[in-house]
C-alpha positions as CSV (number, residue, x, y, z in Angstrom):
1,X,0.0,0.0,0.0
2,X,1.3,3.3,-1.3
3,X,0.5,5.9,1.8
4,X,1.3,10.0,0.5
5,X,1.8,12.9,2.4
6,X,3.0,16.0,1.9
7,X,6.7,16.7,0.4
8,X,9.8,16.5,3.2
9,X,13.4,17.1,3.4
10,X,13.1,13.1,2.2
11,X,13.4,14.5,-1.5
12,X,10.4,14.0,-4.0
13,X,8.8,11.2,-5.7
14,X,10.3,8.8,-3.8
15,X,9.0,5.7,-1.8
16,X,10.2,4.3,1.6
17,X,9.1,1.2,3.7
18,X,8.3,2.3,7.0
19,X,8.1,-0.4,9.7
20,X,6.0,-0.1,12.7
21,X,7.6,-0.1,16.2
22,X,5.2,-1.3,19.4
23,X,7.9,-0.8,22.2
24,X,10.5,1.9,22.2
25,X,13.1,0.0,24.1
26,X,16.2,-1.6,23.0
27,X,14.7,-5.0,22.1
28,X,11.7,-3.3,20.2
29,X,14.1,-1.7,17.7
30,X,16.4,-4.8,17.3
31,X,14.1,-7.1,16.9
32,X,12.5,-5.2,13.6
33,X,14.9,-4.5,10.5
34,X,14.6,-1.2,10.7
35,X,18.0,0.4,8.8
36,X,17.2,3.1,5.9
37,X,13.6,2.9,6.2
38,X,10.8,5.5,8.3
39,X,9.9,3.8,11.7
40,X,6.6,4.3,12.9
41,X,6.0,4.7,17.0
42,X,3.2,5.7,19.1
43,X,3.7,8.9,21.5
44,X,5.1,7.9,24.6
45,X,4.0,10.4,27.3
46,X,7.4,9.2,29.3
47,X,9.8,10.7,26.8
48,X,10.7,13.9,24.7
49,X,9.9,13.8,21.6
50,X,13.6,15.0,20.9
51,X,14.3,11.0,22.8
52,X,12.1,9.4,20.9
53,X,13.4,11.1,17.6
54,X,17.2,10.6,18.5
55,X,16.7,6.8,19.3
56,X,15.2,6.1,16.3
57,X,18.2,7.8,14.5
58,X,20.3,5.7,16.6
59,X,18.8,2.7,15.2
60,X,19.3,3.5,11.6
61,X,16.0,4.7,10.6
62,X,15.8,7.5,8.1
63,X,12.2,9.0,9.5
64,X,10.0,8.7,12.2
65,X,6.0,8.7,11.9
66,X,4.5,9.7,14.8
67,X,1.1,8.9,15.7
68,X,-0.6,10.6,18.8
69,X,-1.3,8.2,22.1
70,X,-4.8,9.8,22.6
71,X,-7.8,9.1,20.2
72,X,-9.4,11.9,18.8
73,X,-7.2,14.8,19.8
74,X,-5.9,17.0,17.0
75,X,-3.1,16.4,15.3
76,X,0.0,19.1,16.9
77,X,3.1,20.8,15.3
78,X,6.0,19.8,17.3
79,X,8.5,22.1,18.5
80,X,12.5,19.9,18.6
81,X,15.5,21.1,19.9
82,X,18.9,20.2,18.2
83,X,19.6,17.0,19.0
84,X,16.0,15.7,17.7
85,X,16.2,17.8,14.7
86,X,18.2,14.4,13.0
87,X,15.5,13.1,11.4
88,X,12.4,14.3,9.1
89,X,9.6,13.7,11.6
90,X,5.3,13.8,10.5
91,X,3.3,13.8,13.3
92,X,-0.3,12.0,12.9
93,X,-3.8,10.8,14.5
94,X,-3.8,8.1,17.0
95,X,-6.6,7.0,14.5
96,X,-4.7,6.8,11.2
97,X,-1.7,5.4,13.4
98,X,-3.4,2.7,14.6
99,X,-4.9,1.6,10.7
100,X,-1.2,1.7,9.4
101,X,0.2,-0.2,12.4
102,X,-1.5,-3.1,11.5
103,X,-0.9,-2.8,7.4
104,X,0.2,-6.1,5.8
105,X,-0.7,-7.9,9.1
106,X,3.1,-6.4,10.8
107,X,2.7,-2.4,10.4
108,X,4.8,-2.7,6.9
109,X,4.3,-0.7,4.2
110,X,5.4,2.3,2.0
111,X,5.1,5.6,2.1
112,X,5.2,8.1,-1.6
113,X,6.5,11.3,-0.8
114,X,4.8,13.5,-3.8
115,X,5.7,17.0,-4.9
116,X,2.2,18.6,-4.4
117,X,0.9,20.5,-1.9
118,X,-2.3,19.8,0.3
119,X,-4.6,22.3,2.1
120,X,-6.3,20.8,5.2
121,X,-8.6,23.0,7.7
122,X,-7.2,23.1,11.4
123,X,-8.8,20.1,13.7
124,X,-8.5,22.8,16.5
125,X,-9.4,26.1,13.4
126,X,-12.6,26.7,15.1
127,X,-11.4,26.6,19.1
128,X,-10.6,28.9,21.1
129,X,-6.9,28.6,22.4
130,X,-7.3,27.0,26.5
131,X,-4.1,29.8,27.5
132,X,-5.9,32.7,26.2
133,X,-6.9,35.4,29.2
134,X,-10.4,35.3,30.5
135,X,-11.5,38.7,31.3
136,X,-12.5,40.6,33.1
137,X,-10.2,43.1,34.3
138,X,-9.7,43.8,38.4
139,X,-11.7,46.8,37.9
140,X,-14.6,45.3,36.6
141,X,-14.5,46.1,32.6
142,X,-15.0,43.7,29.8
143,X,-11.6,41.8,28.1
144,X,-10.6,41.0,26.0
145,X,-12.1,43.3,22.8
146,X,-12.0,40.8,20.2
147,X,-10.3,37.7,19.2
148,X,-8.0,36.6,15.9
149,X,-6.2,33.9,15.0
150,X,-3.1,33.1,17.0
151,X,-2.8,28.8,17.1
152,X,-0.2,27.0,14.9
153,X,0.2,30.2,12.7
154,X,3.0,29.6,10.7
155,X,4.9,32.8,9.3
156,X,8.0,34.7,9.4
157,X,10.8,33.9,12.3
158,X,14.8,35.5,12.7
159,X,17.3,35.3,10.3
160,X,15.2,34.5,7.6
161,X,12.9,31.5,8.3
162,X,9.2,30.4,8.6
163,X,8.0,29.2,11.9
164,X,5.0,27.8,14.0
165,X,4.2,29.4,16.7
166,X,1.2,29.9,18.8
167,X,0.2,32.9,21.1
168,X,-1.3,36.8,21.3
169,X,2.1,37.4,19.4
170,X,0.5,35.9,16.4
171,X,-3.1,37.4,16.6
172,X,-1.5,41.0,17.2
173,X,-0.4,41.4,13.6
174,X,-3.6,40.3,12.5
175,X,-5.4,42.9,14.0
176,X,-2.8,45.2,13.1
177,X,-3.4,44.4,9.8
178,X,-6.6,44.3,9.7
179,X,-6.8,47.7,11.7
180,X,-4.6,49.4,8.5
181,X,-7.7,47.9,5.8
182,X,-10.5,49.4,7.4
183,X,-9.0,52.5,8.2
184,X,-8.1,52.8,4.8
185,X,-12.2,51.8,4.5
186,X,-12.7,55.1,6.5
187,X,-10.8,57.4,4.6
188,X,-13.0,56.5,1.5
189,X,-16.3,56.7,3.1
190,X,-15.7,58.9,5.5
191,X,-13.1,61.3,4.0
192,X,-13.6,64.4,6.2
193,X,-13.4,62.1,9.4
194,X,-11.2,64.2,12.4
195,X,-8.4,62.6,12.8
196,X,-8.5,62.1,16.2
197,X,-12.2,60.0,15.8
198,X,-10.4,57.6,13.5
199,X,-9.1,54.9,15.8
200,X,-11.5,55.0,18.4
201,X,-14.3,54.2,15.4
202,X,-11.8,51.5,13.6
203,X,-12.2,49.6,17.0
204,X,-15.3,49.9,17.5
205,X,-16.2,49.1,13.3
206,X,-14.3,45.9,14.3
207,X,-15.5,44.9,17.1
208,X,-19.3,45.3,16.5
209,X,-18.7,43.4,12.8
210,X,-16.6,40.6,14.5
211,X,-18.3,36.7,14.5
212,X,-19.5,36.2,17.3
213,X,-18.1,32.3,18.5
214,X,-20.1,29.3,19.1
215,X,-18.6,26.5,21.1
216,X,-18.5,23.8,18.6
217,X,-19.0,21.1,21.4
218,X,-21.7,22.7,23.4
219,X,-23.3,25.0,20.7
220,X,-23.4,27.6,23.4
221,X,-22.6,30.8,22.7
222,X,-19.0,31.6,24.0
223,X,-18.7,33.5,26.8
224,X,-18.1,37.9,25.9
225,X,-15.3,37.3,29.2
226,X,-13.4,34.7,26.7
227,X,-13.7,35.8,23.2
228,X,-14.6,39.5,23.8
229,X,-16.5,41.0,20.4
230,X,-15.6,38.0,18.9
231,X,-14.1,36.6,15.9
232,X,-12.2,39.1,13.5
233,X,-14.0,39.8,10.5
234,X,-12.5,42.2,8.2
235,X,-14.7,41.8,5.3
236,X,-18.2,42.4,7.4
237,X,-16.3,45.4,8.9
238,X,-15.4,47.0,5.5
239,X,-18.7,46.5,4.0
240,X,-21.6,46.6,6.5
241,X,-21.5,50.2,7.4
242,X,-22.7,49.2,10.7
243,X,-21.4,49.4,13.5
244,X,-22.7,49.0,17.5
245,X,-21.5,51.2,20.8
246,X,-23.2,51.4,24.7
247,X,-22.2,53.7,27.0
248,X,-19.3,56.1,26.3
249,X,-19.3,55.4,22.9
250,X,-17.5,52.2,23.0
251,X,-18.4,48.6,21.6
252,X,-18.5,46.6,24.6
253,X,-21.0,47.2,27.6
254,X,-19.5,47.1,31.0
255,X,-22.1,46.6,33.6
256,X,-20.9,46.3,36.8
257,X,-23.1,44.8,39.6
258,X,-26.7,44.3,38.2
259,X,-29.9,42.7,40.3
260,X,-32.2,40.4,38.5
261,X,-33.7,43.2,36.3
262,X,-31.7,45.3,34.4
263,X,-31.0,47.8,31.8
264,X,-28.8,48.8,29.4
265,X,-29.0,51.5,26.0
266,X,-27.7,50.5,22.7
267,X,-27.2,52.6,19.8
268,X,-26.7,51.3,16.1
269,X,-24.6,53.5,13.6
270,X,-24.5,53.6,10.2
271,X,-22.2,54.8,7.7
272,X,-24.1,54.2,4.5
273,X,-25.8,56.5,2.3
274,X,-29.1,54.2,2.4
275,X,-31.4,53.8,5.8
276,X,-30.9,50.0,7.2
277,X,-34.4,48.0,8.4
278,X,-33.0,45.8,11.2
279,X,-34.4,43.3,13.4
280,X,-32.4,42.6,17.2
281,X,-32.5,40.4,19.7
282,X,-30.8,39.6,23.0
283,X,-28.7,36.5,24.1
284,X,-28.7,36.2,28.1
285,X,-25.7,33.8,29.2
286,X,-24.3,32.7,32.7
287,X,-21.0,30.3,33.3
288,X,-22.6,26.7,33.3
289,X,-21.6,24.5,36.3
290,X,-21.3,20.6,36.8
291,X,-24.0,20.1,39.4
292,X,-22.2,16.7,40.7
293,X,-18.9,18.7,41.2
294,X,-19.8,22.0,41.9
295,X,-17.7,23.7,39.8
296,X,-17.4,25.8,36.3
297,X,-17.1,24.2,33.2
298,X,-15.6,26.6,31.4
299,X,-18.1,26.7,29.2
300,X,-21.9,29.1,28.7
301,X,-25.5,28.5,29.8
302,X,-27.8,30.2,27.7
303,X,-30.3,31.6,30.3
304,X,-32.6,33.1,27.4
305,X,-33.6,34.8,24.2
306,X,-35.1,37.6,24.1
307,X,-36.6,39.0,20.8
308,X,-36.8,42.8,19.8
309,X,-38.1,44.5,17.5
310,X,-37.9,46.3,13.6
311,X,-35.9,49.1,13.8
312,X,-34.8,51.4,11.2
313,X,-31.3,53.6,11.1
314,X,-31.4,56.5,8.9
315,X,-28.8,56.8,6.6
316,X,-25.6,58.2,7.9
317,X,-27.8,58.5,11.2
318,X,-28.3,56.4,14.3
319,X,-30.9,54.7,16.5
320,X,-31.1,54.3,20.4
321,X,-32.8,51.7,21.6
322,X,-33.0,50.4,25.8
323,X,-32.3,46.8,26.4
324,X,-34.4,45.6,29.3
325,X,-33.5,42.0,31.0
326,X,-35.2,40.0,33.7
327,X,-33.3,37.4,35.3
328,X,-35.2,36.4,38.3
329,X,-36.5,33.2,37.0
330,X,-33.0,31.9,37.5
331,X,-32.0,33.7,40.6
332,X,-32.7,30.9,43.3
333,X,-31.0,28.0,40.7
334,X,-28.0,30.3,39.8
335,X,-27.5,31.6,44.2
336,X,-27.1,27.9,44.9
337,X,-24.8,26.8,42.1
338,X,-22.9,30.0,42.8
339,X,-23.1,31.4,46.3
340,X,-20.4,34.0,45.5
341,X,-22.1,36.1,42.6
342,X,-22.3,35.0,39.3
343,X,-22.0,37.0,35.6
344,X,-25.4,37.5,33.3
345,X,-23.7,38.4,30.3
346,X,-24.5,38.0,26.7
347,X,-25.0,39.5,23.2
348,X,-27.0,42.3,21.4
349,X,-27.9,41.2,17.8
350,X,-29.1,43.2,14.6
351,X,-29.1,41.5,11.5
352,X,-31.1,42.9,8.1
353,X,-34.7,42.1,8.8
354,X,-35.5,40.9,5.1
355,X,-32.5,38.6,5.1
356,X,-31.3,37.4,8.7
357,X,-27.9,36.2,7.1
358,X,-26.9,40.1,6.3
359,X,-25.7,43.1,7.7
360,X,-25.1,40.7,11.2
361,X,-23.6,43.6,14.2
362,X,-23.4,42.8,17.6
363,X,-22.1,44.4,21.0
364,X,-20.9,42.3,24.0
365,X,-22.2,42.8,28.0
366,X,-21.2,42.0,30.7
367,X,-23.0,42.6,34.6
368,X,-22.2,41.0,37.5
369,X,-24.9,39.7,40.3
370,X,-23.4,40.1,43.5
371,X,-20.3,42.4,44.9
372,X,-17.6,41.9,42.1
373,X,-15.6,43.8,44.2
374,X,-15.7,42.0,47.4
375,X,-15.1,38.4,45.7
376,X,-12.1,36.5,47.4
377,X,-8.9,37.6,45.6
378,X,-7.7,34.0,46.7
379,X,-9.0,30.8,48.1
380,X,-9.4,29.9,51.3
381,X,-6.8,28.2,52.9
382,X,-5.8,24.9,53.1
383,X,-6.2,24.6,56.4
384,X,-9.9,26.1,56.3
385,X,-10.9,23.7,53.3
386,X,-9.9,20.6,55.4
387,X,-11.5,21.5,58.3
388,X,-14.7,21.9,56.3
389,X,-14.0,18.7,54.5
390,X,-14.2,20.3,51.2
391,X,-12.0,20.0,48.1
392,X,-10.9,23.4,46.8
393,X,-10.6,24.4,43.4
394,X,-7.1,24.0,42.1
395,X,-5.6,21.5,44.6
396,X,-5.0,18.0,43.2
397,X,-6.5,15.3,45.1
398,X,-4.7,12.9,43.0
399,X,-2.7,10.4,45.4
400,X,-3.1,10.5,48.7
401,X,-5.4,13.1,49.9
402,X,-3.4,14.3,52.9
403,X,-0.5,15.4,51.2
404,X,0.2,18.6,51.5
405,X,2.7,19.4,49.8
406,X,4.1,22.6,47.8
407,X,3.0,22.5,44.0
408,X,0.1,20.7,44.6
409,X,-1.9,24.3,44.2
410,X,-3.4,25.4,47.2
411,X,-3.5,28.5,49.4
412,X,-1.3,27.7,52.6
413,X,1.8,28.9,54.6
414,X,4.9,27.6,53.8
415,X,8.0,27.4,55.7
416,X,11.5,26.5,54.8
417,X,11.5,22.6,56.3
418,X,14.4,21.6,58.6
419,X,16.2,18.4,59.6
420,X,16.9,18.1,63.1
421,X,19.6,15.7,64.2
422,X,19.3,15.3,68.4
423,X,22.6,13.6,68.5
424,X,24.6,16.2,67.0
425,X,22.2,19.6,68.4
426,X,22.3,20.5,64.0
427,X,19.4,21.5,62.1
428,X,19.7,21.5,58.2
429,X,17.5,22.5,55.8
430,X,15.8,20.4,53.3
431,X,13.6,22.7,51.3
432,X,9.9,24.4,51.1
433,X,6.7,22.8,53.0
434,X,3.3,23.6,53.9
435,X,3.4,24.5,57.5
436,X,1.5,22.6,59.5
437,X,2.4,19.3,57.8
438,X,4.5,16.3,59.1
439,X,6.3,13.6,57.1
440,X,4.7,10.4,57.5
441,X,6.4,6.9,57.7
442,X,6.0,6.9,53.4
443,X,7.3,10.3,53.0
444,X,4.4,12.3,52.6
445,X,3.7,15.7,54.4
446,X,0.4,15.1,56.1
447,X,-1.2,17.8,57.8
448,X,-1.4,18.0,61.8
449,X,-5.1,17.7,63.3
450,X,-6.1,17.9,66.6
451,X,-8.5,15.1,68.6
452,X,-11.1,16.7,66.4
453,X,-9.6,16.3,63.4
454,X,-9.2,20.0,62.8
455,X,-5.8,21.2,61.1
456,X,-3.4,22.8,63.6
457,X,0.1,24.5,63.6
458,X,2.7,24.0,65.4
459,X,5.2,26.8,66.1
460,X,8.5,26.9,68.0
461,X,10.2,29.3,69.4
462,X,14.1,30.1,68.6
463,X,13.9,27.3,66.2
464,X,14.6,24.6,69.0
465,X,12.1,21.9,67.6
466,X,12.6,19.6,70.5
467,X,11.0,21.6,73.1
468,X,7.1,21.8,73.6
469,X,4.7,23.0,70.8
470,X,2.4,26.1,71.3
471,X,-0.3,24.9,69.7
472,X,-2.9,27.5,68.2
């Protein structure tokens, strides 16, 4: 079976056998014949990719094909150091892996590498990146303004090379990019615009013509907090001639604390030289939460719809409208779920009213019910948690669920540990721990509890750790 794939530093038009290799050891490798052909291995989460790469090489092989240990995750671009970069590497499903592992009955086949060129959509294209910043800021204002492309985005690096690289470094020069178009939009439609209204109107043109982003699992609007306007859109923003702002003229809507019922104004703008006829309506989302474990999925809960009416915006005019929301019906589920406060949030629609597929602007909000600004800058401690016989957010119950010990991602006291030796009158240090912990018989740091079985500390005085505790 003749497998292609895209061209590599392999040369073109030319086949290799490729031999499949179940265990990455010593007598996995020997035991197959493995010299001038591609090997291909299964991920092993226990070793560097640079490892895997480098034993291969070691081996004889020409190329590695790499498929990935976990079904149905996207496919990745791997980053190598030096001593990996021996070998022309292609990095694969665990899916398609699996199907050529067991070609010929022994993983044995060849594989054509072809001059052409492939195009293939993104596994993760329509995602939004899991490191991105959630808003909102510590003052209480919606972030971020919109989103763009910055995963896998292959483009210029130093000295004269290409590279993949993912972060806001990549979406920047998008938007930077996209900021240059549409003011160059501006200065054709609006050629008498003062200068100093030009940028503050280029944000807002692309931010109210942004897509907004639909979690492709869920089908849930993301989250304004995650994705801001959303989605860059340069062609709606240089031909709609809409755009949206709320308060202060900008094109997000920062609420602050709401109660159950509230109220926001909206006004439409538009640019054109012909009135627009558009119909809105209202998006009302929350954070949705696991109710077996209490806690955020990181994902929205669309509370409700609410549909508006016809409205028409004058040519080179605009039309104020009032947004009224009632969220009471949820209040009771929502104050359980989320004792602290939680966000009603949510989108403001307008799309043509003949065809709902046009002329699509929208503007982000954001309120929060409770006191944003009293919420718990951190969690409570440790010691408070255990007491209560409750889990925490970030700390990993994984292993044994007394050990306490630094990096497991908790809010604690920690104090630079000691080892005390009674024949000698020396104390040593051995590194970081939670105070209030002990090391137990197996080596774990298991917090001190009373007779009730409430946490305590133990502090000495002058650091002489053989005299009498003060317990408090």
């Amino acid at each position: 079976m003749i497998l292609k794939i895209s061209k590599n530093s392999l040369g073109y038009d030319l086949s290799y056998p490729f031999v499949y290799i179940e265990q990455l050891t010593e007598a996995g490798y020997t035991a197959k014949d493995i010299k001038d052909k591609i090997v291909l291995i299964e991920r092993d989460p226990e070793k560097t990719y640079d490892d895997m790469i480098a034993q291969a090489k070691a081996h004889g092989a020409v190329g590695v094909v790499m498929f990935n240990n976990v079904p149905g995750q996207a496919n990745r671009l791997i980053r190598l150091n030096p001593h990996g970069m021996v070998l022309p590497l292609a990095f694969i499903s665990h899916e398609f892996g699996k199907a050529m592992s067991t070609l010929n009955g022994n993983g044995t086949g060849s594989l054509m590498f072809d001059s052409s060129l492939s195009k293939a959509p993104s596994q993760k294209g329509n995602e939004m990146n899991h490191f991105s910043n959630w808003g909102l800021t510590s003052d209480g204002y919606l972030k971020p303004d919109v989103t763009a492309p910055g995963g896998d985005i292959y483009s210029t690096y130093n000295d004269n090379h290409y590279r993949s690289q993912t972060g806001t470094s990549m979406a920047a020069p998008q938007i930077a990019g996209a900021s240059l178009l549409i003011k160059q939009y501006l200065e054709q439609i609006k050629p008498d615009l003062p200068k100093d209204q030009v940028a503050d109107l280029v944000k807002n043109i692309m931010m109210s013509n942004a897509q907004v982003h639909v979690n492709p699992v869920t089908n849930v609007t993301t989250s304004p907090r995650q994705q801001g306007a959303g989605l860059l859109n340069l062609e709606a923003a240089v031909s709609s001639g809409l755009y949206v702002t709320g308060k202060d003229n900008y094109g997000s809507i920062s609420l602050g604390n709401v109660t159950d019922n509230f109220s926001f104004e909206v006004t439409v703008h538009n640019l054109s030289q012909e009135a627009k006829s558009l119909r809105y309506e209202t998006e009302l989302l929350t954070d949705k939460v696991n109710p077996e474990e209490g806690r955020f999925t990181l994902t929205s809960r669309l509370l409700k719809t609410y549909l508006g009416e016809i409205i028409e915006v004058p040519a080179n005019g605009q039309k104020t409208i009032t947004i009224t929301l009632d969220a009471s019906a949820f209040t009771e589920e929502l104050s359980q779920q989320m004792p602290n406060g939680y966000y009603l949030e949510g989108f403001v629609r307008f799309v043509d009213s003949n065809n709902q597929q046009n002329n699509q602007v929208t503007i982000p909000f954001v309120g929060f019910k409770g006191e944003f600004e009293n919420l718990a800058v951190v969690e409570e401690s440790i010691y408070q948690l255990k007491a209560k016989g409750e889990k925490g957010f970030y700390f990993d119950e994984s292993g044994p669920k007394d050990d306490i010990y630094v990096g497991k991602h908790f809010t604690g006291l920690v104090t630079l540990g000691t080892d005390t030796n009674v024949s000698t009158a020396t104390i040593s240090d051995n590194g970081l721990h939670t105070l209030g912990t002990f090391r137990n018989q197996d080596g774990k740091f298991i917090l001190g509890r009373n007779n009730q079985g409430q946490p305590v500390l133990a502090i000495s005085p002058n650091r002489i750790f053989w005299q009498t505790f003060n317990r408090c």
